[in-house]
C-alpha atoms as a printed R data frame, in Angstrom:
    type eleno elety resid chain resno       x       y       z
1   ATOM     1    CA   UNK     A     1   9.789   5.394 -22.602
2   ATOM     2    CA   UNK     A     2   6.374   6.235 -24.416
3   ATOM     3    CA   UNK     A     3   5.539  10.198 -23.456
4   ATOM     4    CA   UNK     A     4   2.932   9.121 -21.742
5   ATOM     5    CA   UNK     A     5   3.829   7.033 -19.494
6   ATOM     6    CA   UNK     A     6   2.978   6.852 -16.007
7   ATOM     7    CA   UNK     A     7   4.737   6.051 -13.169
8   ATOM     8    CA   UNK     A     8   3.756   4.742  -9.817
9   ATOM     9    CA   UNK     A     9   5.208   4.334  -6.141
10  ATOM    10    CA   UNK     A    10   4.914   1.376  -4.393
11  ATOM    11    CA   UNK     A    11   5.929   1.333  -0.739
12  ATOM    12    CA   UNK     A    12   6.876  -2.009   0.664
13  ATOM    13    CA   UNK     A    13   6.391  -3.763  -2.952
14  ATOM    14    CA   UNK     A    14   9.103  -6.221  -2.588
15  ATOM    15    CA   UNK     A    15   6.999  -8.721  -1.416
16  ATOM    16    CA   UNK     A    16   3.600  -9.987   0.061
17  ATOM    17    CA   UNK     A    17   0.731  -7.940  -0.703
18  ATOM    18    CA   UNK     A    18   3.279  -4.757  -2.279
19  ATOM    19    CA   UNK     A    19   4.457  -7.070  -4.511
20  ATOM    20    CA   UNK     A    20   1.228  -7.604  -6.333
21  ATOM    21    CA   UNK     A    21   0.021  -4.803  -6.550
22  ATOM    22    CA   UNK     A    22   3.395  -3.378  -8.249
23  ATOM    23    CA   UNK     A    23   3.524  -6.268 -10.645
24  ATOM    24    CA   UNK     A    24  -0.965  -5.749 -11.073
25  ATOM    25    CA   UNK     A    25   0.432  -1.890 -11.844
26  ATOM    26    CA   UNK     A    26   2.733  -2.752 -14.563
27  ATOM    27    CA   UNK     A    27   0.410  -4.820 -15.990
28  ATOM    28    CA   UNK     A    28  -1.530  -1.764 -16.562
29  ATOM    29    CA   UNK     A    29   1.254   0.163 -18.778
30  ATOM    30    CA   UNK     A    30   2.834   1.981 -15.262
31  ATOM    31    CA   UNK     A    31   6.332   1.957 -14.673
32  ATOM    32    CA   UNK     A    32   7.134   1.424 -11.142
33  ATOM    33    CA   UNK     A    33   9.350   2.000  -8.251
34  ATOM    34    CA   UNK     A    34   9.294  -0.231  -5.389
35  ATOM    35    CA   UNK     A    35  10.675   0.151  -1.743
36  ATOM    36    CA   UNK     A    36  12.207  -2.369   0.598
37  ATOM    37    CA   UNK     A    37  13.003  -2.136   4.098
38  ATOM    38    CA   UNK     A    38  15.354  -5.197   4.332
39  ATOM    39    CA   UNK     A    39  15.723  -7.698   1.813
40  ATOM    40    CA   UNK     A    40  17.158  -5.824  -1.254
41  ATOM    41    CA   UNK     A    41  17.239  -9.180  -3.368
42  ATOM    42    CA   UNK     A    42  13.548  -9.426  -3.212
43  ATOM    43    CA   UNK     A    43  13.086  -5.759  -4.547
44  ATOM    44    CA   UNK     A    44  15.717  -6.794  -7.377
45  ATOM    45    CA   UNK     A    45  13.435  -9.695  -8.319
46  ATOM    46    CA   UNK     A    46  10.317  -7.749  -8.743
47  ATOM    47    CA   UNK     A    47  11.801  -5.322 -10.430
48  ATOM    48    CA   UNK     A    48  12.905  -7.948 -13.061
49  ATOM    49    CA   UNK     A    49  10.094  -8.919 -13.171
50  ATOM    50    CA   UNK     A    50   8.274  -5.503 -13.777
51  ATOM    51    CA   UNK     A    51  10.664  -5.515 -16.996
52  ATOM    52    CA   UNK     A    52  10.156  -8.740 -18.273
53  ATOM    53    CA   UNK     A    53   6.361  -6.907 -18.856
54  ATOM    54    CA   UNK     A    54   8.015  -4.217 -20.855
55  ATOM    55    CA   UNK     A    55   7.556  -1.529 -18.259
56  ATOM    56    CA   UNK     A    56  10.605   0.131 -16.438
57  ATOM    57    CA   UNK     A    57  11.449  -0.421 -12.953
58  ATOM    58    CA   UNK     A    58  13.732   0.662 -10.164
59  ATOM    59    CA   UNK     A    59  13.841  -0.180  -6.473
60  ATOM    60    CA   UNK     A    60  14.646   1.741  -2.826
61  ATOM    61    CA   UNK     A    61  15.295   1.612   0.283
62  ATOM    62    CA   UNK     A    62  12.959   2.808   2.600
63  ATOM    63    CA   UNK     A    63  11.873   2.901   6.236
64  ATOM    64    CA   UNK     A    64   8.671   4.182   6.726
65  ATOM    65    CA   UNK     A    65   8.797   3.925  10.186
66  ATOM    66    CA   UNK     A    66  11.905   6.538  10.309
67  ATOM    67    CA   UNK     A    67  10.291   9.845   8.927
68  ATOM    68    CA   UNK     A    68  13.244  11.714   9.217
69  ATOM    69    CA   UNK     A    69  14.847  10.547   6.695
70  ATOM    70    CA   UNK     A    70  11.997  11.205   4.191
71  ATOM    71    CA   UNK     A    71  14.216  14.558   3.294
72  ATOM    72    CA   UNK     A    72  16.801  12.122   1.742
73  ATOM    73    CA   UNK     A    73  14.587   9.183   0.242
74  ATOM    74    CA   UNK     A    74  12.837  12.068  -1.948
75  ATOM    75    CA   UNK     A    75  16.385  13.095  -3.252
76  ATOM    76    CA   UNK     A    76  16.719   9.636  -4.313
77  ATOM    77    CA   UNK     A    77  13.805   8.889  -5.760
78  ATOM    78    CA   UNK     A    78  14.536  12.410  -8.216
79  ATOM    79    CA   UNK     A    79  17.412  11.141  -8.704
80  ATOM    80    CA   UNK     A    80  16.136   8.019 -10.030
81  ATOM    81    CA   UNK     A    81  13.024  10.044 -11.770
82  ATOM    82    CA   UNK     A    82  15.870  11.577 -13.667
83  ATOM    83    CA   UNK     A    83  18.042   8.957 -14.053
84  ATOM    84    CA   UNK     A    84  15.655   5.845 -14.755
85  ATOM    85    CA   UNK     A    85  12.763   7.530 -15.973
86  ATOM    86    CA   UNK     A    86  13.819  10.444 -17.998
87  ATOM    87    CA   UNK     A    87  11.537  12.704 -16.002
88  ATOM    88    CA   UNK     A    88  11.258  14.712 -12.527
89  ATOM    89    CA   UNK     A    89   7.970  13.919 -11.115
90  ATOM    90    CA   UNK     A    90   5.707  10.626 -10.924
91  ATOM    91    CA   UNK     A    91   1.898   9.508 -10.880
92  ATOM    92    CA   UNK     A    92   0.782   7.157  -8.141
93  ATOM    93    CA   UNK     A    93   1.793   6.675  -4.538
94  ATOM    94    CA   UNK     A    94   0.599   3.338  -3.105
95  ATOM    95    CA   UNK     A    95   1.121   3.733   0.723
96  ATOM    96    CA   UNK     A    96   1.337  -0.219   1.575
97  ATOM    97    CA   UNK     A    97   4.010  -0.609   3.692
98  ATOM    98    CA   UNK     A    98   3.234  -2.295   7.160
99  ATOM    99    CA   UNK     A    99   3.680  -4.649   9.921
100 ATOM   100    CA   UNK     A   100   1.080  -7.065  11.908
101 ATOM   101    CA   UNK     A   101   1.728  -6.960  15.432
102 ATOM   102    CA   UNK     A   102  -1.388  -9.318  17.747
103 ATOM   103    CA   UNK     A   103  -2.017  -8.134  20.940
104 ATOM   104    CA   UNK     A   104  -4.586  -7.808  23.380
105 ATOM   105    CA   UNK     A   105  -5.408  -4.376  24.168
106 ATOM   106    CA   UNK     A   106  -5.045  -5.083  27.371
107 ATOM   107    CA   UNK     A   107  -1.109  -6.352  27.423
108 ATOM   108    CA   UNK     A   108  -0.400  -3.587  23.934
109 ATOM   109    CA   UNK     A   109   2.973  -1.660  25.519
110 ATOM   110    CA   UNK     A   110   3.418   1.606  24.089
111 ATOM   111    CA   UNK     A   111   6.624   0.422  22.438
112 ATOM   112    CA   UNK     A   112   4.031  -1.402  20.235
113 ATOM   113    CA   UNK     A   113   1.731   1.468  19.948
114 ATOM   114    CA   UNK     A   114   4.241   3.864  18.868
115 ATOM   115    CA   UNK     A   115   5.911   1.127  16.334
116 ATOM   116    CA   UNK     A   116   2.383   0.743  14.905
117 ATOM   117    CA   UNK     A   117   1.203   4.466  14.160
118 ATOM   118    CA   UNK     A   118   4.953   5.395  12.781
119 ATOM   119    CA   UNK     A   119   4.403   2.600  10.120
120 ATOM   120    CA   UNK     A   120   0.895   2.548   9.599
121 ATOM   121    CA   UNK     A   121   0.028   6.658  10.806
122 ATOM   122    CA   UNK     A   122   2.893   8.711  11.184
123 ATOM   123    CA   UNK     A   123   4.431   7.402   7.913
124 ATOM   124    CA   UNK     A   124   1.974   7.837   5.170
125 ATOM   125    CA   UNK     A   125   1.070  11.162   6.640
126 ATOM   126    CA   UNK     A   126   4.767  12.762   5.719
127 ATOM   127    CA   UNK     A   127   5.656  10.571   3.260
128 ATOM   128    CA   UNK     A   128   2.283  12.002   1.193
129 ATOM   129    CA   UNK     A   129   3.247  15.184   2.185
130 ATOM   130    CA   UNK     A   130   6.354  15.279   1.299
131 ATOM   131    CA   UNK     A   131   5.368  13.249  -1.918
132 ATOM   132    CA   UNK     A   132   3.312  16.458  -3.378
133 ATOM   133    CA   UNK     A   133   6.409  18.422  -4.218
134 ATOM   134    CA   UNK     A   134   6.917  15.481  -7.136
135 ATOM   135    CA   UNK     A   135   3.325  13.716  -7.882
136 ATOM   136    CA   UNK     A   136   1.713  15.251 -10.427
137 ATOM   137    CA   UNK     A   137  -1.297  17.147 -10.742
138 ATOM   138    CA   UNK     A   138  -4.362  14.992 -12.107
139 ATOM   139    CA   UNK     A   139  -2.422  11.730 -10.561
140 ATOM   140    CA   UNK     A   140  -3.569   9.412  -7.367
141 ATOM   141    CA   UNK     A   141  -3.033   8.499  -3.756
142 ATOM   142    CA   UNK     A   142  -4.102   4.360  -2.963
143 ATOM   143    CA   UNK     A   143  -3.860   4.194   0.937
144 ATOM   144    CA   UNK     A   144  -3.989   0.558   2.409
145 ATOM   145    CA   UNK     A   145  -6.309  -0.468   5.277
146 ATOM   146    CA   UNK     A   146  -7.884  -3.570   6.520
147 ATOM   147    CA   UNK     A   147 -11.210  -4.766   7.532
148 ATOM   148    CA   UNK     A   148 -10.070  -4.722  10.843
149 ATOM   149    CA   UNK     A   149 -11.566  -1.065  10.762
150 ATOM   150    CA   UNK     A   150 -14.738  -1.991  10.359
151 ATOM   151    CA   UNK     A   151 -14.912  -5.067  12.081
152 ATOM   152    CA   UNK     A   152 -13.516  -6.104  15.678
153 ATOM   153    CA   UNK     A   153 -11.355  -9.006  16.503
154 ATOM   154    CA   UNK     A   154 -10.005  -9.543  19.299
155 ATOM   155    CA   UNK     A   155  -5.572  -8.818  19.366
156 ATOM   156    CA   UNK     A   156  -5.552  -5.949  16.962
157 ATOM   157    CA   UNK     A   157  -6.953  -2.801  18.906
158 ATOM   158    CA   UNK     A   158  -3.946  -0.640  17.893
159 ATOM   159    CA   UNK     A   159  -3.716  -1.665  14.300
160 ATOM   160    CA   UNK     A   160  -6.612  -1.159  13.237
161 ATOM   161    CA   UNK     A   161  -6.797   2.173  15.507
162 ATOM   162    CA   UNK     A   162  -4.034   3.533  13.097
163 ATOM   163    CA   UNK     A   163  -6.491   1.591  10.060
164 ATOM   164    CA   UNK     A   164  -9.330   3.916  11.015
165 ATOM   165    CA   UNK     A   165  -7.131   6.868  11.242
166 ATOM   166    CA   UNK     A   166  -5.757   6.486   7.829
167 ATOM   167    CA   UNK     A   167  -9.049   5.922   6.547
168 ATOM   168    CA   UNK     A   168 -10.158   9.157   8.115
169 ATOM   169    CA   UNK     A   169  -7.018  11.107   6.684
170 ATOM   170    CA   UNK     A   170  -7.928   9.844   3.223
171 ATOM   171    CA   UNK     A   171 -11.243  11.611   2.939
172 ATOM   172    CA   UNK     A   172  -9.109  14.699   4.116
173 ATOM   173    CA   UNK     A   173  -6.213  14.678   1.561
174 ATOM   174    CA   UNK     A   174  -9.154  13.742  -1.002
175 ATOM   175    CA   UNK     A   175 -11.086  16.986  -0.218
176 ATOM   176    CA   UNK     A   176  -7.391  19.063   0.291
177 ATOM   177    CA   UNK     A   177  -5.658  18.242  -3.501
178 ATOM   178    CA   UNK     A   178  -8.730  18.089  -5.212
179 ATOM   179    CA   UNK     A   179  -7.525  21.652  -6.821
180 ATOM   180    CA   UNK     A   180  -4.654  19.407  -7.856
181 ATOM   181    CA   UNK     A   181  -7.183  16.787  -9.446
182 ATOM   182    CA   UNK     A   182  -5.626  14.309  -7.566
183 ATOM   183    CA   UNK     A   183  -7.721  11.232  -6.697
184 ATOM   184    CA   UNK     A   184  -7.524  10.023  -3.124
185 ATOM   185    CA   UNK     A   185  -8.580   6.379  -2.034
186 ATOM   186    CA   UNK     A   186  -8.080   3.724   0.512
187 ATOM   187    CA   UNK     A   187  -8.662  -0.205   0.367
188 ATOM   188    CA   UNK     A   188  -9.289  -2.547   2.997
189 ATOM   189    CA   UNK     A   189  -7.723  -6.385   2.399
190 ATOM   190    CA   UNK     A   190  -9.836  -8.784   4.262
191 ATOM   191    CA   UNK     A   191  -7.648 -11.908   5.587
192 ATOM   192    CA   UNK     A   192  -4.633 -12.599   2.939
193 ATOM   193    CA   UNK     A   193  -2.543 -15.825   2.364
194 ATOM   194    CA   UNK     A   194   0.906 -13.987   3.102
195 ATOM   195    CA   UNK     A   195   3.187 -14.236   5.205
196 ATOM   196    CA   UNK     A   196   1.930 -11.052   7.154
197 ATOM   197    CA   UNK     A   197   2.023 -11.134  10.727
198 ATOM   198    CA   UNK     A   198   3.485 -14.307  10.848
199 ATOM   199    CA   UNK     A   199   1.492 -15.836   8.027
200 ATOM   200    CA   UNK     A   200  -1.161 -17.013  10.174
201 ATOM   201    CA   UNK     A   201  -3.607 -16.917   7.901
202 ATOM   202    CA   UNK     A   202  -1.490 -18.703   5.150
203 ATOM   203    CA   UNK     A   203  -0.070 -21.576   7.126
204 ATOM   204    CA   UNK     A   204  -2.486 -22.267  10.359
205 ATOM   205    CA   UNK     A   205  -5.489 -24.873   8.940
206 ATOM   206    CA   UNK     A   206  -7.918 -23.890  12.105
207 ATOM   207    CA   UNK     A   207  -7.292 -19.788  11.550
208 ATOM   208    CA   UNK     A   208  -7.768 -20.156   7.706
209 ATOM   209    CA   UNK     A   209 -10.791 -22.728   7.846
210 ATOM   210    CA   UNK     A   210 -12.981 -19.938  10.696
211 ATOM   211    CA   UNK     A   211 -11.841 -16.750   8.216
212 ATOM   212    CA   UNK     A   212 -13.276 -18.870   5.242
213 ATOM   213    CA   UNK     A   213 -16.540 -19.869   7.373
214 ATOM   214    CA   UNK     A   214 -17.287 -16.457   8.520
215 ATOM   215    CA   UNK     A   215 -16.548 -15.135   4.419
216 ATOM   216    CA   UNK     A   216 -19.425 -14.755   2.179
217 ATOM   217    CA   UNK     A   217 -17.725 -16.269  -0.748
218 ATOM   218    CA   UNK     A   218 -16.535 -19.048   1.279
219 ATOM   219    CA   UNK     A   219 -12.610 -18.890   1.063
220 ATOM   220    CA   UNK     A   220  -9.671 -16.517   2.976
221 ATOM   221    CA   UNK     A   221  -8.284 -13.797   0.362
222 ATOM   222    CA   UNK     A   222  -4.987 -14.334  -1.768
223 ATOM   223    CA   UNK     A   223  -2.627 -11.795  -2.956
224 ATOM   224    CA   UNK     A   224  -4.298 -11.695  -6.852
225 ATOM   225    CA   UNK     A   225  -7.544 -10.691  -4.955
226 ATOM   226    CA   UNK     A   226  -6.316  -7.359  -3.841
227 ATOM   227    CA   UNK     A   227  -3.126  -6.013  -6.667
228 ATOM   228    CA   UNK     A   228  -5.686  -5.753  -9.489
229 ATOM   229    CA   UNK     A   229  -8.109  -3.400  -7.152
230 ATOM   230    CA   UNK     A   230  -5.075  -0.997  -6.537
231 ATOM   231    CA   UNK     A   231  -3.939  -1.144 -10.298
232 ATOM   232    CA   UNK     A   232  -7.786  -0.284 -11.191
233 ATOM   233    CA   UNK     A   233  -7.193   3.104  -8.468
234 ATOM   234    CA   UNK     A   234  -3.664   3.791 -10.693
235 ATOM   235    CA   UNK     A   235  -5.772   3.506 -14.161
236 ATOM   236    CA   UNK     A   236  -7.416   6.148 -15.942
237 ATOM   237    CA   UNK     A   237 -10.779   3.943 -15.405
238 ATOM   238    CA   UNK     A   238 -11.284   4.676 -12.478
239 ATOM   239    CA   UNK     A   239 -10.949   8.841 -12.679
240 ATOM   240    CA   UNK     A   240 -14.301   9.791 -10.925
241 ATOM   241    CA   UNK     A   241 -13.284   6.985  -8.319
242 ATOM   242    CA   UNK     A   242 -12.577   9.525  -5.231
243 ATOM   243    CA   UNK     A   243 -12.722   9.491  -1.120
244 ATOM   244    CA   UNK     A   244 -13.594   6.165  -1.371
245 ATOM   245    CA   UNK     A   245 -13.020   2.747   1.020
246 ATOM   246    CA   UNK     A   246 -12.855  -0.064  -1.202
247 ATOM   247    CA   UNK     A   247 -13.151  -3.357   0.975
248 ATOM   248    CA   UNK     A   248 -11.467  -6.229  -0.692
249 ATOM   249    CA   UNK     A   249 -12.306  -8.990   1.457
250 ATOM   250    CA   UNK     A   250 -14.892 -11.487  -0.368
251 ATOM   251    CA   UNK     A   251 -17.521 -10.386   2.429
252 ATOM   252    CA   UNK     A   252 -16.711 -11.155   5.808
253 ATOM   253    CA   UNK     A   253 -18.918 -10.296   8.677
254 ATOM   254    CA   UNK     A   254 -21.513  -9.210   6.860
């Protein structure tokens, strides 16, 4: 490993939108460990695939909804640091792990609710926290919102409640480590081909053709739209980038 390479945390970066942005990442000279939740084979491919760009690469498990075991994913991911890396501490944290769930606000049960701000709220919140004993000073936080928070419609009050609350806790932790030099910034995916909340988006004709109507540049967002923005926060280029929202989402509802 060059001395000076950098390493960056990807949560959920086994597939979809994670996936990307781990493989944008490498592209940029990062090494990069990826979590899963539940399909272990995926992680194994990206992580092959990180390598076959000449960057190193490790994958774990992690649940982002269960923050109490946050104590023992950081033990792992030192001992990987060590093991892997040759090092104790790493660069980037990428909070992108999530779940779609559509509902009216009206019919939202709490079991929803709650399921929704551990993954989306709840779980970047400690995992950052916990994530300053090994990030290094002068690295970067990426958190991941939608344009849900800036825009209504209709079946996603609570996710993009705990969208706007991220957003909010990103100018906080921007303004709190910034004795640490450590760049905080969020971006919002408009509509994505994946196969996120049941890839409605990707596979329904009628849902893709009104997202691409109501889209400035005319078309629904694919995964290549978004990685490359979230490499850019990782990269050196963007070091006075800070407490910024960075909609990705070709104009919609403008």
């Amino acid at each position: 490993m060059a001395v000076n390479t950098k390493i960056a945390l990807v949560t959920g970066g086994s597939r979809g939108l994670g996936k990307n942005m781990a493989i944008a990442i490498a592209k940029k000279g990062i090494d990069v460990i990826i979590t899963y939740n539940s399909k272990k084979d995926e992680a194994d491919e990206v992580v092959k695939e990180i390598e076959n760009l000449g960057q190193k690469a490790a994958s774990l498990h992690l649940n982002v909804a269960e923050s109490n075991t946050f104590d023992s994913f950081f033990e792992n991911i030192s001992a990987t640091l060590k093991n892997t890396f040759k090092t104790d501490k790493f660069d980037f944290l990428v909070n992108n792990a999530g779940i779609g769930i559509h509902n009216s606000f009206a019919e939202t049960t709490e079991a929803e609710f709650d399921q929704l701000a551990n993954i989306h709220f709840k779980g970047p919140f400690f995992l950052t926290q916990k994530a300053l004993q090994v990030l290094n000073d002068g690295g970067g936080i990426v958190n991941i919102s939608s344009g849900l928070a800036r825009f209504s419609f209709p079946g996603y009050a609570a996710y993009a409640s705990m969208k706007a609350a991220i957003e909010t806790l990103t100018n906080y932790q921007a303004k709190e480590l910034g004795d640490r030099k450590i760049r905080v910034n969020i971006v919002a995916p408009g509509a994505i081909e994946t196969d996120f909340g049941g890839g409605a988006v990707r596979d329904n004709e009628q849902v893709n053709k009104t997202i691409a109507d109501l889209t400035a540049l005319g078309r629904v967002g694919l995964p290549d739209d978004i990685g490359g923005v979230v490499a850019f926060l990782c990269s050196d280029e963007s070091r006075w980038v800070n407490a910024q929202r960075i909609e990705v989402s070709g104009g919609i509802f403008l």
